[in-house]
N, C-alpha and C positions, 0 to 999 in steps of 0.2 A: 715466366710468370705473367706477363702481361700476355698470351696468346691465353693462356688459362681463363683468367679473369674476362677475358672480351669473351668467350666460348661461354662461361655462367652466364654474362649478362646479355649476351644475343639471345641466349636461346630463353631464359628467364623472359624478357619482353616479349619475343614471339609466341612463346607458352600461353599468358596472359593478357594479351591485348586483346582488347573486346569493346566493340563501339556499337552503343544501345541507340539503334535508327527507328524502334518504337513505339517511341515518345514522341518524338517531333512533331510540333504543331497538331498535336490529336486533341482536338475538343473533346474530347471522351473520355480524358485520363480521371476526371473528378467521379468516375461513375463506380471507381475502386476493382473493374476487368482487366489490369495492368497484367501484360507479362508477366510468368514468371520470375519472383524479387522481391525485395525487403520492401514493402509498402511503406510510404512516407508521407502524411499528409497533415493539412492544417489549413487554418483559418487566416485572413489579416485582420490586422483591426487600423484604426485611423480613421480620420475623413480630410478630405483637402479644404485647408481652410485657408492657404495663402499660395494664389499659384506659383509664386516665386520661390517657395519652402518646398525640401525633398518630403514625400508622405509619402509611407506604404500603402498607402492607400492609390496612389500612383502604379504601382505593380503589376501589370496585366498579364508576364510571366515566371514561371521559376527554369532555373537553369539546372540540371544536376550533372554535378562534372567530378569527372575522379582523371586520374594519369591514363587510363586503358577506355574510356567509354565515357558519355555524354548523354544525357535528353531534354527535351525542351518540351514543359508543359503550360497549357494555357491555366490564368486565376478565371475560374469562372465562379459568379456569385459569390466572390471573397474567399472561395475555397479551391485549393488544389490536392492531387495523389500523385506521388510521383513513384516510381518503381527503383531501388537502387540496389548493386551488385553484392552478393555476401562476401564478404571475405576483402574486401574495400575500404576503404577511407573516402569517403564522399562529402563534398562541399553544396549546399547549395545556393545559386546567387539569382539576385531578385531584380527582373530590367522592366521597366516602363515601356507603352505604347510605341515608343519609336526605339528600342532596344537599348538604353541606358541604362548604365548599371546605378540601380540604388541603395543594395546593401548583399548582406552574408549572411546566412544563416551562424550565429553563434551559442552554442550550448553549453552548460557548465565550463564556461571561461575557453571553451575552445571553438574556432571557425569548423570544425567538423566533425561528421558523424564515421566514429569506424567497426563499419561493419562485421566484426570477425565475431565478438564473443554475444552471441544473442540468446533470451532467456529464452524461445521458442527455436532455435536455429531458424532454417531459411524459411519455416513459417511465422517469422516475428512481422509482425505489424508495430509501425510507430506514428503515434497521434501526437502531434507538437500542439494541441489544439491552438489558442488563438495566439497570434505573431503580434509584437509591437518593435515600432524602427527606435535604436537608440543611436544617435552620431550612422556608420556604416553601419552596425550592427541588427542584426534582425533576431531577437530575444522570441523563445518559448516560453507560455506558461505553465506547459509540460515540461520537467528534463525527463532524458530518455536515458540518463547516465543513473546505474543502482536500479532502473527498471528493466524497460528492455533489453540497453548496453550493459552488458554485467563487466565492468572493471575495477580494481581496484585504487585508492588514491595514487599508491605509487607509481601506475601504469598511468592514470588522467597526467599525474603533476609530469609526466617524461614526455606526456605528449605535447604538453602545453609549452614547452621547452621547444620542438619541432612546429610548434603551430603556427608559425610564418609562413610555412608553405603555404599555407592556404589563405594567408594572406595576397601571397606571389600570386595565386590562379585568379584570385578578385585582381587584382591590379592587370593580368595579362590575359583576358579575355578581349582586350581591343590593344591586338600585340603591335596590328597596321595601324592605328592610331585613326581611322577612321568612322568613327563614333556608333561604331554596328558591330557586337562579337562575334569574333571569329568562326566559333563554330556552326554560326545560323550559312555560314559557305563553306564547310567543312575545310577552314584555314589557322587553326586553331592552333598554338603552339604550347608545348608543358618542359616545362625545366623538372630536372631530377639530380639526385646524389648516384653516384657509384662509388662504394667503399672497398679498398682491399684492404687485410688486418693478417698480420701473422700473430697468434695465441699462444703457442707451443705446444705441449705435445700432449697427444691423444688419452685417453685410456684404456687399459688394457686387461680386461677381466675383472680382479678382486681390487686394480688398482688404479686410483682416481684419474682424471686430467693436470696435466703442469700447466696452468698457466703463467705465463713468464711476467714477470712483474715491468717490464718495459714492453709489450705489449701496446700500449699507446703512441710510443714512438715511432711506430711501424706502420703508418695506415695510408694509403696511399687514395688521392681522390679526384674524381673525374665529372664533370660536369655532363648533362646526357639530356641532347632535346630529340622529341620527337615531332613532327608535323604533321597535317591534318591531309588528305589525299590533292587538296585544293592547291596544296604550295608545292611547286615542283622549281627544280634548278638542272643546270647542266653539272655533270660528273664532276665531283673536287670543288666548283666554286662555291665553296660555303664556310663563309668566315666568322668569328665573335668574337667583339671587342669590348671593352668597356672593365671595372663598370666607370660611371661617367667622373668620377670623383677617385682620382688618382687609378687611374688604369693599368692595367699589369700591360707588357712588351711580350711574353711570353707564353702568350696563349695558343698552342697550336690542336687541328684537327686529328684527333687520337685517331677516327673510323668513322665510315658511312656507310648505309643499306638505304638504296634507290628502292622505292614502292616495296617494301619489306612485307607487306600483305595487312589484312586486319584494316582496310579505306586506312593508311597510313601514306602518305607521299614522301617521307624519309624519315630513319633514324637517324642520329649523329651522334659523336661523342666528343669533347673538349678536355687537354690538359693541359697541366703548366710540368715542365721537366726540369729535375736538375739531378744530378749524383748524390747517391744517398751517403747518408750518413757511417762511418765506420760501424761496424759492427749489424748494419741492417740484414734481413734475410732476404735481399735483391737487391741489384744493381743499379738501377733505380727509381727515385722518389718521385711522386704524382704530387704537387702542392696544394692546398686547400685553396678554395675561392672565395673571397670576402662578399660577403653582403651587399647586394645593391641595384644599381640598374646597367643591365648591358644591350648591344647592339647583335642583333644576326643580323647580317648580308648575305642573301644570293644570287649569285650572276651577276655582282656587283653594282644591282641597279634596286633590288627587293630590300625595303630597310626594317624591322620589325624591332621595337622597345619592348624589355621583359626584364620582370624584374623577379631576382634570385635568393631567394633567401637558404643562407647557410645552416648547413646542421653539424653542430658540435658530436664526433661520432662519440665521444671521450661521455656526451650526458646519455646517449638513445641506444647506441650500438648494441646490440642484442647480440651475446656471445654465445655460440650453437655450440652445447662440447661434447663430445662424442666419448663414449668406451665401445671398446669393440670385445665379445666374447664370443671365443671359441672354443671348439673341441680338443680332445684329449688326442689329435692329427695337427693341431694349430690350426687348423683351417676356420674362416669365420663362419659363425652361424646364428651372430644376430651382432647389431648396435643401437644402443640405445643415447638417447640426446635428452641432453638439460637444456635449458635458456635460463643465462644470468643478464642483467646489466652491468657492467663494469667495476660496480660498486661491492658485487654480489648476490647482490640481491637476486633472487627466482623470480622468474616471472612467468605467466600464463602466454605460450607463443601466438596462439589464439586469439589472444588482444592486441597481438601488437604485429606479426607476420600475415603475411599472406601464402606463401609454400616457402618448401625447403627443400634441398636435393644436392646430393654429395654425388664426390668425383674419387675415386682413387688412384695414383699416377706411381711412376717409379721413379727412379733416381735421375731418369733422362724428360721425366714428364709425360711419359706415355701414359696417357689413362687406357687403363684396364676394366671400371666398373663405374656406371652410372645408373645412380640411384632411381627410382620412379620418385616423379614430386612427391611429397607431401603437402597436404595440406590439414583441413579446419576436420574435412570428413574422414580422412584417410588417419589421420592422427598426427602428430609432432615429433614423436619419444620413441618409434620404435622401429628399426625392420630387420625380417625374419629372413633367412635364406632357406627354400627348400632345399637347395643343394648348397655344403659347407664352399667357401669360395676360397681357393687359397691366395693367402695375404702376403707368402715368403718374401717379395720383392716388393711390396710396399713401402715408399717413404714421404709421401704427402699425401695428407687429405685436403679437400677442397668443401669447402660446406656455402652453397649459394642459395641467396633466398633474398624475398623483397620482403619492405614490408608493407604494413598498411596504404602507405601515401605513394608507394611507389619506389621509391629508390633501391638500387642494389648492392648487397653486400657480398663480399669473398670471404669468407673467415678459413685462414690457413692452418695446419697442424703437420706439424716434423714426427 
């Protein structure tokens, strides 16, 4: 199980890692010549009237940061354009003349924009016209939510449920604590989920998916940083502790990839272990991470503050469930996928994933078939086999996929 799961989410991150170098520092971005990308642009408003009071009007850049990519545009003349990725969840954060952070972009009650379900696809443009700072918050007098963003209430309210994360990337853009963001030296650090979840069993033709109603007891999770090419350590010495207010003893390093590719200078993975429970479908249990602020060490001398915000998988989990139909050979010649939330509810995968892609294994865990991603262009719901595939020694499926903000999930099926 766990060689399984680490196999989706290495190759999930490597698949999708992408760092946008240009943006950076280009006076030119207001001129709307951006890269190919979701165009993002807008106005500030304010004037500084107490040098001692935060003002957006203090602003002189915007930051766009998602898990996989980064750019940094100048305000010029109270306006910016910034370019962001489709298929994304993007934050954007607002630093002053000497790179202090003074707020977040927050829209229809959420710190971010997610790029998946767009009324023009990757040719949508988003005009937030003019900005005003409230406490950290950086308000539009556009929402892009019902326009651009086409989601539904049910899919905003689940994200707004997971919307700490994007609280966590505004708090850990100065992860060294030295009042300059990290990624203006490509040293940037991003926290993430990885979920495993066994569901039960598949579908098969004319007849539905089982999902097993203790399903929720079975989710195993892992905590997942990645780092900017700028932070480098010696093999193995990388440790994380915290968080600071009643610390777990039990945190050990799950996996590592040294300069993984993508200007990345290391993956990691973090878990807590202990023996699962009677009746689980593995031996054993990954424990959930509480909320808070925790410490990475490397080479026992590199100290970085980041703060993690938990995701409840039981509100957001997006369950992939599969049927499989085949031929009058039993052979497969297509599957098709739903997404529920746990409740049941359907959801548009489109609003809330970024790809998807299935494993097929046998009794011993030999994968046999590996899907091509899906994604936003390629579809969600369906793939076809030119050639019928024979399934005879099939007994798990493996369904991986990120979603919007990044995190990883495993969804299992017997």
């Amino acid at each position: 199980m766990r060689k399984i799961i680490l196999l989706i989410f290495v190759a999930a991150v490597l698949a999708n890692c992408k760092k946008d170098n240009n943006q950076n520092n280009n006076n030119n971005n207001n001129n709307n010549n951006n890269s190919n990308g979701i165009i993002i642009k807008g106005k500030i408003s304010g004037s500084k009237t107490d040098k001692n009071t935060k003002s957006l009007a203090d602003a002189k850049k915007v930051i766009i940061f998602s898990k996989y990519y980064y750019g940094i545009t100048d305000i010029v003349n109270d306006t910016f354009s910034i370019t962001g990725q489709i298929n994304m969840s993007i934050a954007l954060i607002f630093i002053d003349v000497n790179n202090h952070y003074i707020g977040n972009l927050s829209a229809h009650g959420l710190n971010m924009l997610p790029l998946g379900n767009l009324i023009n696809g990757e040719n949508t443009q988003i005009d937030l016209t003019t900005l005003t700072l409230v406490g950290n918050s950086v308000i539009p007098s556009h929402d892009p939510f019902g326009n651009e963003i086409i989601m539904s209430e049910t899919e905003i309210n689940s994200l707004k449920i997971i919307d700490g994360y994007y609280e966590s990337i505004a708090k850990n853009i100065d992860a060294d604590n030295d009042s300059i963001p990290d990624v203006l030296s490509n040293k940037q650090l991003v926290v993430s989920s990885i979920f495993a979840r066994y569901s039960g069993h598949w579908g098969f033709n004319d007849s539905p998916p089982v999902p097993t109603d203790s399903a929720l007891s079975y989710i195993n999770y892992s905590v997942e940083i990645q780092g900017g090419s700028g932070l480098t350590f010696s093999n193995g010495n990388i440790i994380l502790s915290g968080p600071t207010i009643d610390p777990y003893t039990d945190i050990s390093t799950w996996g590592y990839m040294i300069n993984p590719g993508d200007n990345l200078g290391f993956l990691s993975s973090f878990n807590r272990q202990t023996n699962a429970p009677i009746g689980a479908p593995w031996g054993t249990t990954f424990l959930p991470f509480k909320k808070g602020t925790y410490t990475l060490t490397l080479d026992g001398t590199q100290s970085f503050t980041l703060d993690y915000a938990n995701i409840d998988a039981q509100y957001f989990l997006v369950i992939a469930t599969p049927t499989l139909h085949t031929n009058n050979d039993g052979n497969l010649t297509s599957i098709t996928l739903e997404y529920k939330l746990p409740d049941g509810t359907i959801i548009n995968p489109t609003s809330m994933l970024t790809n998807v892609m299935i494993q097929f294994c046998d009794n011993q865990y030999n994968q046999f078939y590996n899907s091509p991603w899906l994604t936003a262009s390629t579809g969600f719901s369906i793939i076809n086999f030119d050639t019928p595939l024979d399934i005879s020694s099939l007994y798990q499926i493996d369904i991986g996929y990120n979603d919007l903000l990044g995190n990883s999930y495993g969804i299992i099926w017997h």
